[in-house]
C-alpha positions in Angstrom: 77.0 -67.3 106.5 80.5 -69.4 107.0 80.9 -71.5 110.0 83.5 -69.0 111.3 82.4 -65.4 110.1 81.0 -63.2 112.5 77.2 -61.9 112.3 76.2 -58.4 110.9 76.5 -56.7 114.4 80.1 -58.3 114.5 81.0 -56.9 111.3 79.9 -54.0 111.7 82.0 -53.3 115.1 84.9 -55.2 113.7 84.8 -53.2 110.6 84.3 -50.0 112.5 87.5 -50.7 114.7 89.6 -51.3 111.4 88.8 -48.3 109.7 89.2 -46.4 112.8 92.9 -47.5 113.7 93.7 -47.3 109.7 92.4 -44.4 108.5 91.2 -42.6 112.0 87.5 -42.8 111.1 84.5 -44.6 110.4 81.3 -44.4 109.2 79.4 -41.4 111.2 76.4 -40.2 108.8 75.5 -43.4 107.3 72.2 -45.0 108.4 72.0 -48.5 107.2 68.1 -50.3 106.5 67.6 -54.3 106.2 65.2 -55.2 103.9 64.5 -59.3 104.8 64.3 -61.5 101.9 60.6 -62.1 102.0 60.3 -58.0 101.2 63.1 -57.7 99.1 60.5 -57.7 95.7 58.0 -55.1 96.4 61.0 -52.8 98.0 62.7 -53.6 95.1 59.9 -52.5 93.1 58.6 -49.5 95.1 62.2 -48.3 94.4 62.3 -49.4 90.5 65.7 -51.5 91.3 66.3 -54.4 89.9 65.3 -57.6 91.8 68.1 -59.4 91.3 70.3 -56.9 93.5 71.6 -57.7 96.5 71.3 -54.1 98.0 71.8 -50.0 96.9 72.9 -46.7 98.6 70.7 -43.7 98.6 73.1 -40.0 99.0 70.6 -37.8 99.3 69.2 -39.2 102.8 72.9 -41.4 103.4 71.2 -44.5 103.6 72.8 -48.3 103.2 69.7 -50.8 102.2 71.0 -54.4 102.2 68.9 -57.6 101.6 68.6 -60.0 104.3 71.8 -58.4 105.9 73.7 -59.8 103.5 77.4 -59.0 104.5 78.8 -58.6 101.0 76.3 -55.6 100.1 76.9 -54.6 104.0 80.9 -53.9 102.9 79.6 -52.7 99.5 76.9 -50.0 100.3 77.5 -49.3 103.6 81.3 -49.0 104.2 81.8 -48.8 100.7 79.5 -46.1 99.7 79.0 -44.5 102.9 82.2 -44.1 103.7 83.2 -42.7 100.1 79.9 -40.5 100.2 82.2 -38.8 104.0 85.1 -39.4 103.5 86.1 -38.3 100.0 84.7 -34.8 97.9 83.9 -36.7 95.2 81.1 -38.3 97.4 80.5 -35.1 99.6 79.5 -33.6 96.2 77.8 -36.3 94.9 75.7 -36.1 98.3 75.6 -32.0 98.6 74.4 -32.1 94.7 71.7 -35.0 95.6 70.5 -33.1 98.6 69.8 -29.5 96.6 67.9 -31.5 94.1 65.3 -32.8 96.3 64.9 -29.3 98.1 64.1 -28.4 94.6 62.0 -31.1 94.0 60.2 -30.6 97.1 59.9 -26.4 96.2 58.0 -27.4 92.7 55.8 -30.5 94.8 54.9 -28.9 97.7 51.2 -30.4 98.6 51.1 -31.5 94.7 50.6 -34.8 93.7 52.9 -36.0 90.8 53.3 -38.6 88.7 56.7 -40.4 87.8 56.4 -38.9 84.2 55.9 -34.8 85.5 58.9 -35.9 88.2 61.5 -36.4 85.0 59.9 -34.0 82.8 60.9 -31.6 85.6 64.3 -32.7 86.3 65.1 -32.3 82.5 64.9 -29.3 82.6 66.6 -28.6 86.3 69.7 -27.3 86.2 70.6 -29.1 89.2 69.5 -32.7 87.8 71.8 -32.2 84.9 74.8 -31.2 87.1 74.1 -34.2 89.4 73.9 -36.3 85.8 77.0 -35.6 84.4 78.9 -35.8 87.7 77.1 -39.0 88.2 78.2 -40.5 84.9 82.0 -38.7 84.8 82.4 -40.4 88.6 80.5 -43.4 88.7 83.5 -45.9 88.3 86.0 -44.9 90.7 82.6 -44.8 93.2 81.6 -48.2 92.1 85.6 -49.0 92.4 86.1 -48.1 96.1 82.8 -50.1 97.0 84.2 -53.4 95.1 87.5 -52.9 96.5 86.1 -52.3 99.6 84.3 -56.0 99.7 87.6 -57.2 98.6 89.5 -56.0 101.5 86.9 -56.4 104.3 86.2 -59.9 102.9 89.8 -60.8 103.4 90.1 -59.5 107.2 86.6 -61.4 108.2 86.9 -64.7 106.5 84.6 -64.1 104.0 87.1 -64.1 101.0 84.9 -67.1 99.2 81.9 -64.9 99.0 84.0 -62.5 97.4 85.4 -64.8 94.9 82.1 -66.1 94.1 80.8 -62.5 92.8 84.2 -62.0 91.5 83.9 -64.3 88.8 80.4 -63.1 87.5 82.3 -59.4 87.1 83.1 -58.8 83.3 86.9 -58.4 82.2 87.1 -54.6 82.5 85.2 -54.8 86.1 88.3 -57.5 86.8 91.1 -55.5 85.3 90.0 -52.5 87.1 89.7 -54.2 90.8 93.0 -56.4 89.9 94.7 -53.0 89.5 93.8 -51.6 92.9 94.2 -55.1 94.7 97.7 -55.1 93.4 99.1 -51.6 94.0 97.3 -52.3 97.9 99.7 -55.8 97.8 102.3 -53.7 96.7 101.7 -50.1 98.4 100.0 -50.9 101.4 95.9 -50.4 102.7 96.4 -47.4 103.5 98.3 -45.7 100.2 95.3 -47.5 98.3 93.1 -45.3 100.7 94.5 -42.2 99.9 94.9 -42.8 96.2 91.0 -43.5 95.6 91.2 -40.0 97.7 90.1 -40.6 101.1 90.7 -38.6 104.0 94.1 -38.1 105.4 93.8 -37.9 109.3 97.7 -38.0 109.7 99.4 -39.1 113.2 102.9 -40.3 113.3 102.0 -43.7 113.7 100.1 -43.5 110.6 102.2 -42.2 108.6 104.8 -44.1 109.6 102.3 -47.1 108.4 101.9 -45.5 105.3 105.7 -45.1 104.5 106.2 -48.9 105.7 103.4 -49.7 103.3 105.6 -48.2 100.6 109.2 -48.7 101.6 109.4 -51.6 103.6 109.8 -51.7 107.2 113.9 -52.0 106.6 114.1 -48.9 104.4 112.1 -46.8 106.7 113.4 -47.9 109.8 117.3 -47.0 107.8 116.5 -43.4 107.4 118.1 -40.8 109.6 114.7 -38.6 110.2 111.5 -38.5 108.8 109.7 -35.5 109.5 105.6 -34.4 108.9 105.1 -30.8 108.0 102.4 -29.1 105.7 99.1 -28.5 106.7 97.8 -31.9 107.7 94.2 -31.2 106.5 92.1 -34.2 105.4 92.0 -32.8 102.1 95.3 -31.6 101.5 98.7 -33.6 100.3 100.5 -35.3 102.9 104.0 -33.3 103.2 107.3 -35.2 104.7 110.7 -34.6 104.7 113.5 -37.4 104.9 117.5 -37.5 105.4 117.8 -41.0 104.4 120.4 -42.9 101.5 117.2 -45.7 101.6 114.1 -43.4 100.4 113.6 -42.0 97.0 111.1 -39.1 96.9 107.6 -39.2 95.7 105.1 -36.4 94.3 101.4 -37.0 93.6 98.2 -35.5 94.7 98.5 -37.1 97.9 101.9 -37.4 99.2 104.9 -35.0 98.8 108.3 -36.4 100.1 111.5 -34.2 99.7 114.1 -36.5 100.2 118.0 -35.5 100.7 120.8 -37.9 101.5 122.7 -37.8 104.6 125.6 -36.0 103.1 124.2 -33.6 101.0 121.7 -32.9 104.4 124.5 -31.9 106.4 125.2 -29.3 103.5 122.3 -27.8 103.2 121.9 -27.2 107.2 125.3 -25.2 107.3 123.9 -23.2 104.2 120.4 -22.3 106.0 118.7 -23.3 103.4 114.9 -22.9 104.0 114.3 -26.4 102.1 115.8 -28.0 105.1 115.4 -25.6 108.2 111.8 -25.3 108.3 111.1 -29.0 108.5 113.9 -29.0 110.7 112.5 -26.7 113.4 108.7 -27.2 112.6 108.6 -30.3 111.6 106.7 -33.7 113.6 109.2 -36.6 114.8 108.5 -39.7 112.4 111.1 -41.8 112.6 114.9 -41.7 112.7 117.2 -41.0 115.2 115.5 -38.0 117.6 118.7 -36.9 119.5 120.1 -36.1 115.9 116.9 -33.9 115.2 117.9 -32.1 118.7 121.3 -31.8 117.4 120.5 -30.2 113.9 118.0 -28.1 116.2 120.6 -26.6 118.5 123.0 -26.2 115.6 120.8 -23.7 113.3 120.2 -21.8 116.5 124.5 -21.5 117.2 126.2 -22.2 114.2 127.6 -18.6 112.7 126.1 -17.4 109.5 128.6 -17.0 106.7 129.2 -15.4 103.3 128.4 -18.7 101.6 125.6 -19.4 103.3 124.0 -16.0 102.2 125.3 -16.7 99.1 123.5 -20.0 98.4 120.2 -18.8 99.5 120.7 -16.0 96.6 121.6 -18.6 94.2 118.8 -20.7 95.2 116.6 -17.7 94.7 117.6 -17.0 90.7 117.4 -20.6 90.1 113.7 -20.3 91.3 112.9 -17.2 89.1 114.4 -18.9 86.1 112.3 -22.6 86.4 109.3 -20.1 87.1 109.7 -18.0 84.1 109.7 -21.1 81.9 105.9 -21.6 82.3 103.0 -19.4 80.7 102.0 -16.4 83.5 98.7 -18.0 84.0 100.2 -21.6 85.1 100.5 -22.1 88.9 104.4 -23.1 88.7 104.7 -20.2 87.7 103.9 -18.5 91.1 104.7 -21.2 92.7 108.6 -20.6 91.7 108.5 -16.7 92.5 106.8 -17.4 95.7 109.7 -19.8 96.6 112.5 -17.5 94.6 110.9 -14.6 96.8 111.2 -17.0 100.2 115.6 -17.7 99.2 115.4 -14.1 98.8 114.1 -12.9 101.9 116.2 -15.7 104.0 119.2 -14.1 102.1 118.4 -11.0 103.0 118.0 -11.6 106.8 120.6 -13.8 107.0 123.0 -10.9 105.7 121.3 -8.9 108.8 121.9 -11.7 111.2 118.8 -12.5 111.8 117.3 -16.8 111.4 114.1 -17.1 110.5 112.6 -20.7 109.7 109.6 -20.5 109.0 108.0 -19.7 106.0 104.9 -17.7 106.4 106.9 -15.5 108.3 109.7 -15.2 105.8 107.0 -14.7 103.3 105.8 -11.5 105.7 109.0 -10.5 105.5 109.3 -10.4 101.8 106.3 -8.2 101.8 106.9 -5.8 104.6 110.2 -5.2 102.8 108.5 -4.7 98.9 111.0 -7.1 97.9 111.2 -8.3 94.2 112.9 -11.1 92.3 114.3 -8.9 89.4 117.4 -11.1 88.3 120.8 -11.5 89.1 122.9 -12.2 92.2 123.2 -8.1 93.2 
């Protein structure tokens, strides 16, 4: 090992505190196994792996082998794989898939003595084996991806970046293209939008998403808007839903992170209007960053400010504009619903508006537009 880089027990507790402050966990399930070098053969063997391999990852009992703690195949198998095989539904399936195999393995072996040849014969014809085999094959690079990537960035932190390069250059051109492609949009994006791209878990805190945006935007952009808000659902699994006032921040849509974005001016608008866009991460929404006196302000002002004509007005507008995008797609395609559930949300904050009433959050507005039968039929009436 390098003069300067830390042992395996080091790394691992160095690599566990990173992945804790960036992404809010760390490996929990994975069990990790040294095999010494003098072993290494006749494991390899016993396991049918090839010699020449520096270590391998088992799903089905979550297990990290590396060869004579070698720290490379430490950041590949077991914060690589193992976190993958936690952290992210590909790899929960690819262990949950692994793990009914071998009950049904052990259901047809029970106190039976097999050979290797009746073990495949049997998991030709297993329904399970075949699921777990196209899975394996339609998710096997963005698995092997993350792992690389992973020795990549872990490599960097600990001083180890030589080692890396080393097996770097034996990688063939597509292996380089495809880790050149990640390592670039994580010099460009940020550790932590690389995370969630690959389709990691998504512990959200303010001070990680504000990371996340600063990984993005820059520190200077993000530090310009007016507000920042968190809303949504904040599950692990889910998209990561902000809101912005800002003339710095563009908005951004993907399977991970959806940021509606309005300008200062046209934000100021929208408040006097009610529109439920803007007042339900107003009044529900988690403090980013921005200026929090001015959230307190917009606060205060949807609670006092009067409700006018316009306003009711707009959020009927808003409504048919809804029902019109939504009828554009095929009745079977989620925009679809996804526009007359929102057309139906304008309508029912029109509709209690005009009765005085404020309501600003949406599963109660959605209530509402039950309770009340109401339907998006057309036209402003």
């Amino acid at each position: 090992m390098d003069e300067k880089s830390p042992n395996q027990e080091e790394l691992i507790s160095l690599s566990n505190n990173y992945y804790q402050d960036l992404l809010g966990y760390k490996p929990e399930k994975t069990f990790l196994q040294d095999v010494s070098e003098k072993d290494w053969d006749s494991f390899a063997f016993s396991k049918g792996l090839n010699q020449n391999s520096s270590g391998i990852y088992l799903p089905r009992n979550q297990t990290a082998i590396v060869r004579n703690k070698n720290s490379l195949s430490l950041f590949h198998e077991y914060f690589g794989h193992g976190l993958y095989c936690e952290q992210n539904l590909v790899g929960k399936k690819l262990v949950d898939l692994e793990r009914k195999l071998l009950e049904e393995e052990k259901q047809e072996f029970q106190n039976k003595n097999f050979t290797l040849e009746e073990l495949n014969h049997f998991r030709i014809r297993n329904e399970v084996f075949n699921e777990l085999d196209k899975f394996r094959q339609e998710n096997l690079g963005r698995y092997e991806l993350f792992a690389i990537w992973t020795e990549y960035l872990l490599s960097k932190e600990f001083n180890l970046k030589n080692k890396f390069e080393k097996k770097y250059d034996l990688l063939d051109g597509q292996e380089k293209d495809l880790i050149n492609s990640i390592i670039n949009f994580s010099i460009q994006y940020g550790n932590l939008a690389t995370m969630y791209l690959q389709g990691m878990a998504r512990r959200t805190t303010t001070k990680r998403v504000r990371r996340l945006l600063e990984g993005i935007y820059g520190n200077e952009r993000v530090n310009n808007s007016k507000l920042i808000l968190l809303t949504g659902s904040k599950k692990p699994f889910s998209d990561i839903d902000l809101f912005a006032s800002s003339n710095d921040l563009k908005e951004i849509k993907n399977d991970w992170l959806d940021l509606c974005v309005f300008n200062e001016e046209d934000f100021e608008k929208r408040i006097k209007l009610f529109e439920i866009q803007v007042t339900y991460p107003i009044m529900s929404g988690d403090f980013i960053t921005g200026d929090e006196d001015y959230l307190k302000q917009k606060r205060k002002q949807l609670i006092e400010q009067p409700i006018t004509e316009e306003a009711i007005k707009h959020n009927l507008r808003k409504s048919e504009e809804q029902k019109q995008r939504a009828m554009q797609y095929p009745e079977e395609f989620n925009e679809r619903k996804l526009g007359l559930d929102y057309s139906k949300t304008y309508l029912a904050n029109a509709l209690t508006l005009k009765k005085g009433k404020r309501i600003f959050d949406l599963k109660k507005l959605m209530l509402y537009s039950q309770s009340e039968n109401i339907k998006v039929k057309g036209g402003l009436e």
